[in-house]
C-alpha positions as CSV (number, residue, x, y, z in Angstrom):
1,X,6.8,29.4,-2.3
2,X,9.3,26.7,-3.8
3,X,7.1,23.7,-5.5
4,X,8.0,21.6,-2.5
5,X,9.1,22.3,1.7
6,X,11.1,20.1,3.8
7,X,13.3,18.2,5.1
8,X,14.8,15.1,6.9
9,X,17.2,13.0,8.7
10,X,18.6,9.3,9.0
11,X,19.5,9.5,12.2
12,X,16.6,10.9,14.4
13,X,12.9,11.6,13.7
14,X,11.6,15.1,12.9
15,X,9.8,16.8,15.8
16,X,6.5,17.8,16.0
17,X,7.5,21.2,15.5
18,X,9.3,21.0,12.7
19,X,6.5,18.9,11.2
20,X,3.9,21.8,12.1
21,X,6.7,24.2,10.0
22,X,6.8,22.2,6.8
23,X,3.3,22.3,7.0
24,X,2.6,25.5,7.8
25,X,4.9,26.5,5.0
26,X,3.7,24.4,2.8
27,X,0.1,25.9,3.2
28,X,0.9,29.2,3.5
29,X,0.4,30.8,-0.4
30,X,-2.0,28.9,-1.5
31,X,-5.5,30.9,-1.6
32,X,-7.7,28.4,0.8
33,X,-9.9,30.4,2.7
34,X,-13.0,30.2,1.6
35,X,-12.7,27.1,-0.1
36,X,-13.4,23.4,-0.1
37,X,-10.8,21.5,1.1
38,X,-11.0,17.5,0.2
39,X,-7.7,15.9,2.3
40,X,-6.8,11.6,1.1
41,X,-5.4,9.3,3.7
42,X,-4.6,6.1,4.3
43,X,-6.7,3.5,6.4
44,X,-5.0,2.0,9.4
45,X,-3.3,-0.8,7.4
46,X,-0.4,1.8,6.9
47,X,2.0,2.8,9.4
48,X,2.0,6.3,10.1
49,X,0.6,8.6,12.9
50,X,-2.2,10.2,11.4
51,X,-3.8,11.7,14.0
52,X,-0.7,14.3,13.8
53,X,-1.3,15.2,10.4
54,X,-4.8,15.6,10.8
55,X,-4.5,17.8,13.9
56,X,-1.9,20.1,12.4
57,X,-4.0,20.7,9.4
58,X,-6.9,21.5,11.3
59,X,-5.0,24.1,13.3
60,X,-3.8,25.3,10.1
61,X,-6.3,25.1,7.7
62,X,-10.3,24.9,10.1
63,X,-10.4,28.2,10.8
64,X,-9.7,29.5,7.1
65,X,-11.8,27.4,4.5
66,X,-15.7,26.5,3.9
67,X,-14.9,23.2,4.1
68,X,-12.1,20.7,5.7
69,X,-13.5,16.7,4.8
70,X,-11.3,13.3,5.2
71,X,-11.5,10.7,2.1
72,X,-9.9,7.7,3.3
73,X,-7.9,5.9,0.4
74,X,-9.2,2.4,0.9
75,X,-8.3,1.0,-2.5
76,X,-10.3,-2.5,-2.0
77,X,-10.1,-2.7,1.4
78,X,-12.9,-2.6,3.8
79,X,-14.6,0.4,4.9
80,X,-13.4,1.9,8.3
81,X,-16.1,2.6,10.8
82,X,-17.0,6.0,12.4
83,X,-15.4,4.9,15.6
84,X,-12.2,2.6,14.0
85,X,-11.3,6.2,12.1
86,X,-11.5,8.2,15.4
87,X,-9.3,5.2,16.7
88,X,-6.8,6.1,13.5
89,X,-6.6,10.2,13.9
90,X,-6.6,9.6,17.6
91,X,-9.7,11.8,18.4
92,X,-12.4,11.1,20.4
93,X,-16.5,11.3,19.1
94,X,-16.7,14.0,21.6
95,X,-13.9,15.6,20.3
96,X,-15.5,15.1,16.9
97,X,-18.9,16.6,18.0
98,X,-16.8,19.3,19.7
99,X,-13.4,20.8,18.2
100,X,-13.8,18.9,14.9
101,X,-17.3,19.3,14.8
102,X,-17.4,20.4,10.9
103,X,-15.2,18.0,9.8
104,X,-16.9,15.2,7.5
105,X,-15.1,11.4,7.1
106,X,-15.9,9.3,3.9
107,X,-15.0,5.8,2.7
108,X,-14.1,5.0,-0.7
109,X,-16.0,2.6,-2.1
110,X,-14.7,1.0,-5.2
111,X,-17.3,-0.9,-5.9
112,X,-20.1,1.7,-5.9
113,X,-20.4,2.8,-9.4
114,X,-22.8,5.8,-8.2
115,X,-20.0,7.5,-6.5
116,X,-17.4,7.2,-9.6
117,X,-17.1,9.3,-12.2
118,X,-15.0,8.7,-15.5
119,X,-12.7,11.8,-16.4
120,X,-11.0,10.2,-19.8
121,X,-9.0,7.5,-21.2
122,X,-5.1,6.1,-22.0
123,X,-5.6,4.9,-25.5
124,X,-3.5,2.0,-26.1
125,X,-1.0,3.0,-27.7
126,X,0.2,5.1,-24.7
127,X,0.1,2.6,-22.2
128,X,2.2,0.1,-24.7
129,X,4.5,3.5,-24.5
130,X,4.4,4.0,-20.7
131,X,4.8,-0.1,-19.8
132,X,7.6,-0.7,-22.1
133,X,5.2,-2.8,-24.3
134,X,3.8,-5.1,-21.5
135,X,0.1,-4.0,-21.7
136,X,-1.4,-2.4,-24.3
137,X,-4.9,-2.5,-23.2
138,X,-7.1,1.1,-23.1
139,X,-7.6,2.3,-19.3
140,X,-10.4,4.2,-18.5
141,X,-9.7,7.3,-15.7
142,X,-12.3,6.3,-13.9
143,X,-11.8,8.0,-9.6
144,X,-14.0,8.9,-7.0
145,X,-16.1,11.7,-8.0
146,X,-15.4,13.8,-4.8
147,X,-12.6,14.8,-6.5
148,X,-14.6,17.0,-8.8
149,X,-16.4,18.0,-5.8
150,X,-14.0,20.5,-4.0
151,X,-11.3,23.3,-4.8
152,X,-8.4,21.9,-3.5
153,X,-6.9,18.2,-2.7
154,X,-4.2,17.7,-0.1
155,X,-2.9,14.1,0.4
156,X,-1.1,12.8,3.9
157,X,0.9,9.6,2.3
158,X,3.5,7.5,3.9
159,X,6.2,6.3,1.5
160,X,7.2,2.8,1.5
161,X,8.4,0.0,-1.3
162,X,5.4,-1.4,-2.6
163,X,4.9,-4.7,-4.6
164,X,3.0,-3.3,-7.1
165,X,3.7,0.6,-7.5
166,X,7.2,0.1,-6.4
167,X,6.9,3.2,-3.8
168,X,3.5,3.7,-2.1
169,X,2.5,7.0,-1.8
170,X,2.2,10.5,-3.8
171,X,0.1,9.8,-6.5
172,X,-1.1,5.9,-5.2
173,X,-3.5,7.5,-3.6
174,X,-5.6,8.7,-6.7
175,X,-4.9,5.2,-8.3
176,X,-5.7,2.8,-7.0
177,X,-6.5,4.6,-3.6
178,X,-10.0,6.3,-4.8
179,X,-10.2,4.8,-8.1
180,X,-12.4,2.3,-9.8
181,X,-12.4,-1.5,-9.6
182,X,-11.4,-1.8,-13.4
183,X,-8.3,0.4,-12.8
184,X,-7.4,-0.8,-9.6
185,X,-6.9,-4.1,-11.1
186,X,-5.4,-2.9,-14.2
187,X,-2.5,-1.3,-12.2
188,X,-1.9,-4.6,-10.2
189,X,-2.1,-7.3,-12.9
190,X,0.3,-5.4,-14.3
191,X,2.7,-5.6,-11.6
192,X,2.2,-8.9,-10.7
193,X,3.2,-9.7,-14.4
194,X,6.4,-7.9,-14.2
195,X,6.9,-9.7,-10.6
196,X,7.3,-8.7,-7.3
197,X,10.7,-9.0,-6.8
198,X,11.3,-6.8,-10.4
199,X,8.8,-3.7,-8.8
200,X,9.1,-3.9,-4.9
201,X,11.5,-0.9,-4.1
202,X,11.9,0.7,-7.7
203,X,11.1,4.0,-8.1
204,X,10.7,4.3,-11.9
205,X,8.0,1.4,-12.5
206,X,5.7,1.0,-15.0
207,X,2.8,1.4,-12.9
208,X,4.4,4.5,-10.9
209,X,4.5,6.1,-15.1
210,X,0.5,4.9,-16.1
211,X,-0.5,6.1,-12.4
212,X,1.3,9.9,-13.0
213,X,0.0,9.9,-16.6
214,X,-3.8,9.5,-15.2
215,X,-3.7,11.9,-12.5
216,X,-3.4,14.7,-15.4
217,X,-6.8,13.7,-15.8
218,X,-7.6,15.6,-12.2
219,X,-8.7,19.4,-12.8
220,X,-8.7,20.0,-9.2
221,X,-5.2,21.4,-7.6
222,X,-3.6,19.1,-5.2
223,X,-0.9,19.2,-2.8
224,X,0.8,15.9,-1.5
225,X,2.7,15.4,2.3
226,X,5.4,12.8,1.8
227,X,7.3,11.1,4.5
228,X,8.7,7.9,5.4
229,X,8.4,6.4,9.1
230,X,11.1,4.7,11.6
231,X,10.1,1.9,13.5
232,X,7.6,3.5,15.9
233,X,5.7,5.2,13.2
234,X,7.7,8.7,13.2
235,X,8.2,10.5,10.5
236,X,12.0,10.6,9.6
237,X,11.3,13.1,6.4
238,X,8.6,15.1,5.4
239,X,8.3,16.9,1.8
240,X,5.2,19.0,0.6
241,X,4.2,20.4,-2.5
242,X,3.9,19.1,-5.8
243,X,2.8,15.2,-6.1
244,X,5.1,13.8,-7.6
245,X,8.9,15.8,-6.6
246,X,7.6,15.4,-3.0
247,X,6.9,11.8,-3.4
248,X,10.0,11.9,-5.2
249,X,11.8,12.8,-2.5
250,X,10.7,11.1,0.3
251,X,11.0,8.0,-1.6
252,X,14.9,8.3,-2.2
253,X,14.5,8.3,1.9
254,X,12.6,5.3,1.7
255,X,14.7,3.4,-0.1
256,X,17.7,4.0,2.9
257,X,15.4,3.9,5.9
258,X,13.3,0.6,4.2
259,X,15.4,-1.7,2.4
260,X,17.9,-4.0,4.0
261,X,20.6,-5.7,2.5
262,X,22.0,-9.0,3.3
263,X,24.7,-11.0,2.2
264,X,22.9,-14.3,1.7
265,X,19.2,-16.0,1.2
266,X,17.7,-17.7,4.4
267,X,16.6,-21.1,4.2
268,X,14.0,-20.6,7.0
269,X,12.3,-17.0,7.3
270,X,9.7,-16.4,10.4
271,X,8.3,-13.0,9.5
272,X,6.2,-11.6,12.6
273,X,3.1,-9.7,11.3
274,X,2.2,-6.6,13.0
275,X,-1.2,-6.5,14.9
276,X,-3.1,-4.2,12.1
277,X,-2.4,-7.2,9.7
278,X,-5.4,-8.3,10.3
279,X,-6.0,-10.2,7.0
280,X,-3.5,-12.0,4.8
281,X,-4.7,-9.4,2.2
282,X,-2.5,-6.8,4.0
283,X,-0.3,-9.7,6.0
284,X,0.6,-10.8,2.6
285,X,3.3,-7.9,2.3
286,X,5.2,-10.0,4.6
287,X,5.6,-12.4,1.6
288,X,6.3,-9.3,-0.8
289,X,9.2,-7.9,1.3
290,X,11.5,-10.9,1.8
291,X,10.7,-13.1,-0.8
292,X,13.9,-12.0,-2.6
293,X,16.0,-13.4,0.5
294,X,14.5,-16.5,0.4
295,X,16.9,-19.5,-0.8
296,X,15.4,-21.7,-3.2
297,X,13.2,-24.4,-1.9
298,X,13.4,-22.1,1.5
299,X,10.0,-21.6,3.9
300,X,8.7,-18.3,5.0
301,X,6.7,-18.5,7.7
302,X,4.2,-15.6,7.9
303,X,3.4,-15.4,11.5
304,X,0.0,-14.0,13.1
305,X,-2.4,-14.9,15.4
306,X,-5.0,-12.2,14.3
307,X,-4.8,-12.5,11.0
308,X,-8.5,-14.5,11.2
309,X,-9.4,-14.2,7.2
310,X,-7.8,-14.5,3.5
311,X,-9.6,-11.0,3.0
312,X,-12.6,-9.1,4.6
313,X,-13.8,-8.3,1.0
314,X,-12.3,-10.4,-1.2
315,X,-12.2,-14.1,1.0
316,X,-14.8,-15.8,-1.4
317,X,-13.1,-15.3,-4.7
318,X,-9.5,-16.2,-3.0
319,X,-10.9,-19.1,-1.8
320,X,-11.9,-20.2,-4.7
321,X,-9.0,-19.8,-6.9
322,X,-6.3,-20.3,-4.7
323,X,-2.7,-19.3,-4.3
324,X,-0.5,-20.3,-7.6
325,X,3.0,-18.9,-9.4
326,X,2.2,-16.5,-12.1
327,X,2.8,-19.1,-15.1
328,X,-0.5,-21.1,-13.2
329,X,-2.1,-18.5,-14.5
330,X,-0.6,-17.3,-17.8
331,X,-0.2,-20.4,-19.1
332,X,-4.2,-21.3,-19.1
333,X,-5.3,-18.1,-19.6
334,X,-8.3,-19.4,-21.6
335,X,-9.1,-20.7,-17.7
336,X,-8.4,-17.7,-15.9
337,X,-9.4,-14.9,-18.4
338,X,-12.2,-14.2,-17.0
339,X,-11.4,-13.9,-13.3
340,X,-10.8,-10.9,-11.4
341,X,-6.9,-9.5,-12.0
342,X,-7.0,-8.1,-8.6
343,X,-7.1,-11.0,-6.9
344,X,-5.0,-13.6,-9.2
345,X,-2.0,-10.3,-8.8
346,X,-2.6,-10.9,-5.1
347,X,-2.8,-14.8,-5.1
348,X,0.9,-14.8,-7.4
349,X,2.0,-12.0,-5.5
350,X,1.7,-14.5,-1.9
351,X,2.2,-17.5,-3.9
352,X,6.0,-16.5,-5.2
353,X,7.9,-17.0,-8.7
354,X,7.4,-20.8,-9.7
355,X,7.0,-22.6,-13.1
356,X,4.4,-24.5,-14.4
357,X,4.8,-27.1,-17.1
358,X,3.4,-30.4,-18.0
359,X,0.3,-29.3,-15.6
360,X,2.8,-29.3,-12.6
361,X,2.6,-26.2,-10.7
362,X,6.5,-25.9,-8.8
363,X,6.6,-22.7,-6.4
364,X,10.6,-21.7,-6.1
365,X,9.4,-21.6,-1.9
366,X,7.1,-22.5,0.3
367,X,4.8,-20.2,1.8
368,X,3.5,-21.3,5.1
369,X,0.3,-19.9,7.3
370,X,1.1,-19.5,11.0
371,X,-2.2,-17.7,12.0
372,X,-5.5,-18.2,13.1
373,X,-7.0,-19.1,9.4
374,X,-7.6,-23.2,10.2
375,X,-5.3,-25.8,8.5
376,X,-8.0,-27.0,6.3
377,X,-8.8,-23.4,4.5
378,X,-4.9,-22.7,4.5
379,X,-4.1,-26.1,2.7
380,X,-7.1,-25.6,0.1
381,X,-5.5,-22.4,-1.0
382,X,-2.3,-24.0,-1.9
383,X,-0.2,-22.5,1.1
384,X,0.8,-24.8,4.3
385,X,0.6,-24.0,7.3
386,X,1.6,-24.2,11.1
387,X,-0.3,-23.8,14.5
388,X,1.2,-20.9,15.6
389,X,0.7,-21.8,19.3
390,X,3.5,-24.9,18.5
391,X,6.0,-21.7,17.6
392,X,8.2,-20.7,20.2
393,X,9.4,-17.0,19.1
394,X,11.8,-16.7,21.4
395,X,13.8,-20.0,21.3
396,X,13.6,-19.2,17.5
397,X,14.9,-15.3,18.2
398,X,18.0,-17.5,20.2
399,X,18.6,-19.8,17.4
400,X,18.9,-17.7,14.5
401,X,21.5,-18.3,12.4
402,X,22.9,-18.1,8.5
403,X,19.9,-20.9,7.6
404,X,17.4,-19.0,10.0
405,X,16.4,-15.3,10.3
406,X,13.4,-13.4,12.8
407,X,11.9,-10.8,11.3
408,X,10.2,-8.2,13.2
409,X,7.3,-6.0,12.2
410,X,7.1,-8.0,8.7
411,X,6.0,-5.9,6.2
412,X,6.9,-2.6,6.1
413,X,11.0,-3.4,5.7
414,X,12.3,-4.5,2.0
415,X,14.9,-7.0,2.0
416,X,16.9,-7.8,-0.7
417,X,20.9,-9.2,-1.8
418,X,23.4,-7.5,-1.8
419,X,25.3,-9.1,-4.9
């Protein structure tokens, strides 16, 4: 078998057969039955139809090995319950109980030390190497010990620009998907120091090197699906094989089907989040995506009625420090040391590029909260906000304009300039 299968299109999405034929290809050599199968996914915070994936590989693979179990690659967000991952693979309990009966579902939890286990460390010398001299700080591998745990990894990952990895997908899903807090944070500190708008949508990142470098770390083989999505979710390519050429691959897709170029910034950007945004932790990405067409001293508007909560897991600390430009940060570091780099790379990431001298903070744009978080909460975090019943979205759809743009489905789309 060729290292990686597949194939795809720009115009139409692949068919369920032809999806079921990559896979089946893809699967065919390798010496499964018999053995314990460990397969990573996404939680429902990324587009993709998973339930099709996790059907076909059942077909394929239930029948041959000693075990088929689902690790979902939750990263730092909140588990998913029993009944909101049935909702995800689209499968019934009865169909779990039934068909799928054999078939065990686990949560990552980064925060639970007993279920890590530490397979090595990046001296510092070669992360200085692999970030270009940005960070030269020691990273321990530290990953979900499952991974030890059975004979062979499969990964189902949708590919999309990413603020901080610059593609998600392939190998994300080992770090920071199942990995531990310390390099979760690593990983996106990083990014957010190199900014947003310098990562989002590049394939040879920093963080995309450090991740690849740590995976080597993993004894277990592992074999990654790749695919980016259209609009409603369907995949438009699918490669599998080898981590990294089939993430390779489908990312050069990507960057066609999920970047958008335009000929000038907006003054006034209202991007409509969609419904599994539930928290500005995830509808934050609407931020990430079109801050680069945002004209200086411009608003984007970040529209969504059930987005209820900064973060499910992370609200408290957020709350806390607020939303600020990166030099807020960097430039009273003995202040902000300490604090967790997770969440001031998320806070800078929302936030925007700014400056901050003479103790004046001076975001390049404004960042206003259309959702159900209440005005107080939004305006002690640093953003503004709107109520979003006073927003017409369809007068606004009428009235766009070169000042004005409507963005649907914010989040999943990269836009950028074309000069």
């Amino acid at each position: 078998m060729s290292i990686v299968v597949g194939r795809g299109s720009y115009e139409r999405p692949l068919s369920n057969g032809e999806i079921r034929e990559i896979c089946a290809a893809a699967l065919f050599d390798f010496p499964l039955d018999g053995k314990r199968v460990l397969v990573l996914i996404p939680d429902h915070t990324r587009h993709a139809q998973i339930g099709l994936f996790f059907r076909l590989i059942y077909d394929l693979l239930g029948a041959r090995t000693a075990a088929l179990d689902y690790l979902v690659a939750t990263g730092t967000h909140a588990p998913m319950s029993l009944e909101r991952i049935y909702r995800h693979l689209e499968i019934t309990r009865e169909e779990h109980q039934g068909k799928f009966a054999r078939v065990r579902f686990f949560n990552h939890e980064h925060n639970n030390t007993q279920e890590l286990v530490t397979l090595g460390s990046l001296p510092a010398n070669e992360i200085s190497n692999l970030t270009n001299g940005v960070f030269s700080t020691p990273i321990d591998v530290t990953i979900n010990r499952k991974v030890l745990e059975y004979d062979h990894i499969l990964m189902v990952t949708p590919v999309v620009p990413h603020e901080a990895m610059g593609f998600a997908g392939g190998n994300k899903y080992f770090f920071p998907g199942i990995a531990g807090l310390d390099v979760i944070e690593t990983f996106h500190w990083l990014a957010a120091v190199l900014t947003n708008p310098v990562v989002n949508g590049v394939k040879d990142t920093p963080t995309r090197r450090v991740i690849d470098r740590a995976v080597e770390f993993i004894p277990t083989p592992r074999q990654c699906f790749a695919f980016a999505v259209d609009g409603q979710d369907r995949p438009m390519c699918l490669f599998a094989g080898e981590p990294r050429e089939a993430w390779s691959r489908a990312a050069d897709y990507s960057a066609r089907l999920h970047i958008n170029y335009v000929e000038k910034p907006y003054h006034t950007i209202v991007a409509i989040t969609p419904p599994l945004y539930e928290e500005l932790w995830v509808g934050g990405k609407a931020m990430y995506k079109l801050e680069p067409i945002l004209a200086d001293g411009g608003e984007l508007i970040i529209y969504g009625p059930q987005i209820r909560e900064f973060s499910f897991v992370h609200g408290p600390l957020i709350r806390r420090i607020g939303y600020h430009v990166l030099d807020y940060f960097t430039k009273q570091w003995e202040r902000f040391a300490g604090e967790p780099k997770l969440i001031l790379a998320h806070s800078t990431n929302v936030r925007g590029v700014g400056t901050f001298e003479d103790d004046v903070e001076r975001p390049r744009v404004r960042v206003t909260l259309a959702t159900s978080i209440p005005e107080k909460d939004c305006r002690d975090v640093n953003l503004d906000y709107r109520d979003y019943r006073s927003i017409d979205l369809n007068e606004l759809r009428k009235r766009q304009s070169d000042d004005l743009l409507v963005v649907e489905n914010a989040g999943q789309v990269l836009y950028r300039l074309k000069k």
